[in-house]
N, C-alpha and C positions, 0 to 999 in steps of 0.2 A: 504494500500500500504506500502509494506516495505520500509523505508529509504534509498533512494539509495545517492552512496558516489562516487562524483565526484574528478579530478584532484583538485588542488588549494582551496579544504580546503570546498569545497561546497557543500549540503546536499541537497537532493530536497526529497519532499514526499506530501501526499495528504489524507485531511483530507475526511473523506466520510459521514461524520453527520453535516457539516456544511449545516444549514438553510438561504435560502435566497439567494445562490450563484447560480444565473442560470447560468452562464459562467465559463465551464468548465475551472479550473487553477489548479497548483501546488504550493507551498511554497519553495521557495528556503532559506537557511540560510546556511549565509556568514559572519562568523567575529559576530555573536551573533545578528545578525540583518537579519529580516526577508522578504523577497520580494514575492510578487506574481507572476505568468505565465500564461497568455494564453496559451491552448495547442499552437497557432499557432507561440509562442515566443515574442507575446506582452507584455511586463510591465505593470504590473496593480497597485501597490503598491508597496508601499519600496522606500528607497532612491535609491542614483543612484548607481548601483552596477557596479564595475570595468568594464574596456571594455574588460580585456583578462575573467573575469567571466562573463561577458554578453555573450559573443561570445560560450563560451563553454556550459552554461546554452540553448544557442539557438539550436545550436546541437544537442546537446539531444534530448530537444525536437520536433525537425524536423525529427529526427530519430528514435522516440516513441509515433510517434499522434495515431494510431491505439489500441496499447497497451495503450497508457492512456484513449482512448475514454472511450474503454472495461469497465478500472479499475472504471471510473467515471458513469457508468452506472448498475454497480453492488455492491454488498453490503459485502463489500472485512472486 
């Protein structure tokens, strides 16, 4: 998955060799610090990340679960 580059400084992307993650997430990194996502906008890891970059982080991905299933299902 390419790096995609959000407002307020935010990067999301997704590793596709990571072993042992049955639940499907993304990486967010904010300010040099890393957070996980459930597609469905759950927080899985990471500290507590701002609530105007939470909000927008959730967005996304409420507006890319399909496109991210795909991506997590295939060998990108």
């Amino acid at each position: 998955m390419p790096t995609i580059y959000l407002n307020n400084g935010l990067r999301i992307y997704m590793n596709n060799r990571e072993k042992g993650h049955n639940r499907p997430h993304v990486h967010v990194l904010y300010k040099d610090e890393d957070y996980s996502f459930a597609f469905d906008g759950e927080q899985l890891a990471g500290g507590k990340l701002p609530r105007k970059q939470f909000k927008e982080v959730q967005l996304y991905l409420s507006n890319h679960q399909d496109y991210l299933e795909t991506l997590w299902q295939s060998d990108f």
